[in-house]
C-alpha positions as CSV (number, residue, x, y, z in Angstrom):
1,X,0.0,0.0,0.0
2,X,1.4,3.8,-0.9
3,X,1.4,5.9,2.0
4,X,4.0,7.9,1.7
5,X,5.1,10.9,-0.6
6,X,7.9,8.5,-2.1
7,X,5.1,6.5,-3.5
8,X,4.1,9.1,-5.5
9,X,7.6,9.8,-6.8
10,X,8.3,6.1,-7.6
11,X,5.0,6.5,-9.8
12,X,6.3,9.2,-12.1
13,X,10.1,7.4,-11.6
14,X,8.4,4.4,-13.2
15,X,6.5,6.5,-15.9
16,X,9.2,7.6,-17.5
17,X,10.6,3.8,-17.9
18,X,7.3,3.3,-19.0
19,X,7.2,5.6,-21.7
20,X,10.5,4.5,-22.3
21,X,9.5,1.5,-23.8
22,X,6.3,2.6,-25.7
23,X,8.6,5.1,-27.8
24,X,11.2,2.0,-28.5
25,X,7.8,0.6,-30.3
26,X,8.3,3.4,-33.1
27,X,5.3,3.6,-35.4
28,X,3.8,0.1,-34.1
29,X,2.5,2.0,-31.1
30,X,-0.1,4.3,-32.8
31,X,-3.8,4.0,-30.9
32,X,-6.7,5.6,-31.9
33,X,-7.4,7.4,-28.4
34,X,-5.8,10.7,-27.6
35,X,-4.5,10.5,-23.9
36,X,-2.3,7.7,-24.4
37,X,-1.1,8.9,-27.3
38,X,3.0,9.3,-27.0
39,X,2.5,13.2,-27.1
40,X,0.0,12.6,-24.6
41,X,1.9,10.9,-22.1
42,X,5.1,12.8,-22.3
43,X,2.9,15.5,-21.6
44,X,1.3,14.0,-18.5
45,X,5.0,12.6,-17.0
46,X,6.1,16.6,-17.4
47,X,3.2,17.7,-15.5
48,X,3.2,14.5,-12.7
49,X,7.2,15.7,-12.4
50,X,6.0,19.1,-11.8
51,X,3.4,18.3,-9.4
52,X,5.7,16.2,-7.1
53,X,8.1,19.3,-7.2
54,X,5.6,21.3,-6.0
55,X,4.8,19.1,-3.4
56,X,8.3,18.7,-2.1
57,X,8.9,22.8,-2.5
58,X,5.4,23.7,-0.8
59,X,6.1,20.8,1.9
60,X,9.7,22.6,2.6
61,X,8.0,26.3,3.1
62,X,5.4,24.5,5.5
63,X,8.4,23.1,7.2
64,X,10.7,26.3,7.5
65,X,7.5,28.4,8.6
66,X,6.6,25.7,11.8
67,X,10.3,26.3,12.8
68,X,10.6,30.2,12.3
69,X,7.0,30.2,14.8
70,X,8.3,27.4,16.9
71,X,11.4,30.2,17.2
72,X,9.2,32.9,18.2
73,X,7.1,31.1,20.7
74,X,10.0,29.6,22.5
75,X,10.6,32.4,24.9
76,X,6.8,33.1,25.6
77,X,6.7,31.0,29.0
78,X,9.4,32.5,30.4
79,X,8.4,36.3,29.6
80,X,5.0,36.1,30.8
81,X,6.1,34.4,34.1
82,X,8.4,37.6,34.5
83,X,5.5,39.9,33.4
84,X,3.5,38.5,36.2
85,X,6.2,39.5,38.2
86,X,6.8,43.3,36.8
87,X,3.3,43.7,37.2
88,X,2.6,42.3,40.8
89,X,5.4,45.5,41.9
90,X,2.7,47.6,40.7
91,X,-0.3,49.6,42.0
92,X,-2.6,46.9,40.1
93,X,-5.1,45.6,42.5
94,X,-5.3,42.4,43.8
95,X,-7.8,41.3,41.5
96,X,-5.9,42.2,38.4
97,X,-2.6,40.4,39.7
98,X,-4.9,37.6,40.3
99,X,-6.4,37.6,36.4
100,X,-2.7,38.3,35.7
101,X,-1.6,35.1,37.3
102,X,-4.3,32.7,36.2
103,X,-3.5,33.8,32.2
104,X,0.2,32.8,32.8
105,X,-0.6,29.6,34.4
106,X,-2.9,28.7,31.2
107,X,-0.1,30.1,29.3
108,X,2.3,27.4,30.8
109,X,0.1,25.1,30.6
110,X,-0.4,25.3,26.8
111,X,3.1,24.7,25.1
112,X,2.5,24.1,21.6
113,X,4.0,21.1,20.6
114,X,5.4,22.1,17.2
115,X,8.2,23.6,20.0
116,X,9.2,20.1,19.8
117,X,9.0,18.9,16.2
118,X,12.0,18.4,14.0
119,X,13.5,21.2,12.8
120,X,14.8,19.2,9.5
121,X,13.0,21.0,6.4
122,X,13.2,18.0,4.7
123,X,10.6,16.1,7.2
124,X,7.4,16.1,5.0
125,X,4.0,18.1,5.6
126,X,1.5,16.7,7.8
127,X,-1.6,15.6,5.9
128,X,-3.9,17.3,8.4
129,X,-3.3,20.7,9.9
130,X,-1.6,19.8,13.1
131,X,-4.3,20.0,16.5
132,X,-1.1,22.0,17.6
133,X,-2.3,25.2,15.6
134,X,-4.9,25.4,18.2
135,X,-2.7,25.6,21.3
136,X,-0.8,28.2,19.1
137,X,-4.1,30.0,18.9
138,X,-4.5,29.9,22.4
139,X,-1.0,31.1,23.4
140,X,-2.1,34.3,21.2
141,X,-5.1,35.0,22.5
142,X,-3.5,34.2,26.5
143,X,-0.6,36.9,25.7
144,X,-2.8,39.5,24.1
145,X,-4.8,39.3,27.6
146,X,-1.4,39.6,29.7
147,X,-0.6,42.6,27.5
148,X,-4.2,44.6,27.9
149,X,-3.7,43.9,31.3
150,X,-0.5,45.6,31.7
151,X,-2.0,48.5,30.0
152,X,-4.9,49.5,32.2
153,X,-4.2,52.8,33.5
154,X,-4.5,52.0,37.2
155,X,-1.8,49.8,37.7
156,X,1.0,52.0,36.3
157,X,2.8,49.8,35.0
158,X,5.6,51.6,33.0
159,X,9.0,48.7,33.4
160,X,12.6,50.6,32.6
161,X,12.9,47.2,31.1
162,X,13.0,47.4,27.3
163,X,11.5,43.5,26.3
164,X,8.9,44.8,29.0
165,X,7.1,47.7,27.7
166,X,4.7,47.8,26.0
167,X,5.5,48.9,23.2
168,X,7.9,45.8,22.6
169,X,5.0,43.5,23.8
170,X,2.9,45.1,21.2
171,X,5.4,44.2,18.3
172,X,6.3,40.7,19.5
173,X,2.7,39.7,19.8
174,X,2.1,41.1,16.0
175,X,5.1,38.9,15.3
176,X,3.4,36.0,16.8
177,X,0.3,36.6,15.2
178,X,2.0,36.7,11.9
179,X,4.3,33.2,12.2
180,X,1.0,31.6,13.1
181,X,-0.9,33.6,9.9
182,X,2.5,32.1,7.7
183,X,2.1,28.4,9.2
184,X,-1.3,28.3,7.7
185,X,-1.0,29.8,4.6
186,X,2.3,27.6,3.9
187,X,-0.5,24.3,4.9
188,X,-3.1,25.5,2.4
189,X,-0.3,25.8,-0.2
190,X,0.7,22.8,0.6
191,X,-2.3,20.6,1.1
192,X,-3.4,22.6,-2.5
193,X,-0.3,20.9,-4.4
194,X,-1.5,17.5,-2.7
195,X,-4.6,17.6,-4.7
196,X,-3.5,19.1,-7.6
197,X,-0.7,16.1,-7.6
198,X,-3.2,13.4,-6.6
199,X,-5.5,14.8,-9.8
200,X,-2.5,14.3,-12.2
201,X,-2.0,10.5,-10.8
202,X,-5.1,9.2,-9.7
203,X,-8.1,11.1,-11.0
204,X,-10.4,8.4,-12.9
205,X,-9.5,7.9,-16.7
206,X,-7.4,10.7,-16.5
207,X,-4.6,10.1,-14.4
208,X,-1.4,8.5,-14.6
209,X,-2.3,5.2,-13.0
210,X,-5.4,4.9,-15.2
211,X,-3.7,6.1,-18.5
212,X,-0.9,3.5,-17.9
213,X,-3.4,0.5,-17.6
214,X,-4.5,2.0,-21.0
215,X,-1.8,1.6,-22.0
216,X,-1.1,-1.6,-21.4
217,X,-4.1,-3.3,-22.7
218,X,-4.0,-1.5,-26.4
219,X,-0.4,-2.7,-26.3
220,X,-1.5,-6.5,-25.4
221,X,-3.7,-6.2,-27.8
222,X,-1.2,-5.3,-30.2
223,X,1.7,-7.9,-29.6
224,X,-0.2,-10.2,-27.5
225,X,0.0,-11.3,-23.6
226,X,3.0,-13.9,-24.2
227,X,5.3,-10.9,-26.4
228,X,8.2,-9.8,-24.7
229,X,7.1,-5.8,-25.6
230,X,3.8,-6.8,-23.2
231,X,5.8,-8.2,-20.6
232,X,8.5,-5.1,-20.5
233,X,5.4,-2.7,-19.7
234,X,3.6,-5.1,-17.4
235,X,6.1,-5.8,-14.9
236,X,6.2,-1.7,-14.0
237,X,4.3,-1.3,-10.9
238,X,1.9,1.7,-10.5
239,X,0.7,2.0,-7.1
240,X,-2.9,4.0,-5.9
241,X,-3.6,5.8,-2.1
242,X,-6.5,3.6,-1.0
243,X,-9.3,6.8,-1.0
């Protein structure tokens, strides 16, 4: 069973052996119908090679993006544990250090876990948007509280601290917000060239595992299911996803 993205490469690999040996037939390979046609199917192995290219390149971006947010969201923990602190030496009430202290404990709680994943680019794209993207939404929306917090007017809280003003809190959470915006944008491209890919290979009729069993019973019908030209062809595997 395929099931991974090599499977898909070894599919075009094996096309191109395939069409190998339908243009070593010359003129003797001439059917009727269009699509497996030799123009045809040269045609189709330049846009299947294109296709897993755009996979692999799409599946790269998604990769580099996870790790540039994992980056960002690394020291998050840590800053809004000393935030807690900056603000508790305040005139906040109470009450606020209280609300303070209970967003920092879900913040802590809430690590994303693409913190963890493997930072090699060359690991391929999840097939489903990762249930991580939700934690990363969370750590946004947990920080954004800290930082209206810090801004209400009776706690005074005005740090000689650069990486805790406000103003620098304001930047790094539009910087969060945007590695999170990239992640998914790099999974729709990503999950995009999927489709388009798995249309080239495996859409009914159309495709390249369809065309090539066309192709192998107009040229069994031409040489026969004993000729050697039949049995070159028929021995190149093309594998299909279950659906």
């Amino acid at each position: 069973m395929q099931n991974t993205e090599t499977g898909h490469a070894k599919n075009v690999a094996n096309f191109e052996d395939f069409i190998s040996f339908i243009t070593g037939y010359g003129a003797t390979y001439n059917p009727t119908k269009v699509p497996i046609k030799l123009l045809s199917l040269n045609t189709l192995f330049t846009t299947a090679k294109a296709d897993i290219l755009n996979v692999t390149s799409k599946s790269v971006a998604y990769n580099n993006a996870t790790n540039a947010r994992a980056l960002l969201f690394e020291p998050l923990r840590p800053l809004t544990t000393r935030l807690v602190n900056a603000f508790s030496a305040t005139d906040a009430t109470t009450e606020m250090i209280k609300d303070a202290k209970a967003i920092n404990r879900k913040i802590q709680g809430k690590r994303a876990k693409a913190v963890q994943e493997s930072t090699d680019p060359n690991t391929p794209a999840p097939k489903t948007i990762s249930s991580s993207q939700q934690s990363f939404d969370q750590l946004i929306e947990h920080f954004t509280k800290i930082i209206e917090l810090l801004k209400t007017p009776e706690a005074n809280y005005a740090p000689n601290e650069v990486d805790l003003k406000i103003a620098t809190l304001t930047t790094q959470l539009a910087a969060l917000k945007t590695a999170n915006t990239n992640v998914s944008n790099a999974y729709t491209a990503v999950s995009n060239a999927r489709i388009a890919r798995d249309k080239t290979l495996y859409k009914d009729k159309t495709g390249l595992y369809d065309i090539t069993a066309a192709v192998k019973d107009y040229v069994k019908s031409i040489y026969g299911t004993t000729a050697p030209e039949y049995k070159q062809i028929s021995k190149i595997r093309f594998t299909k996803p279950k659906a």
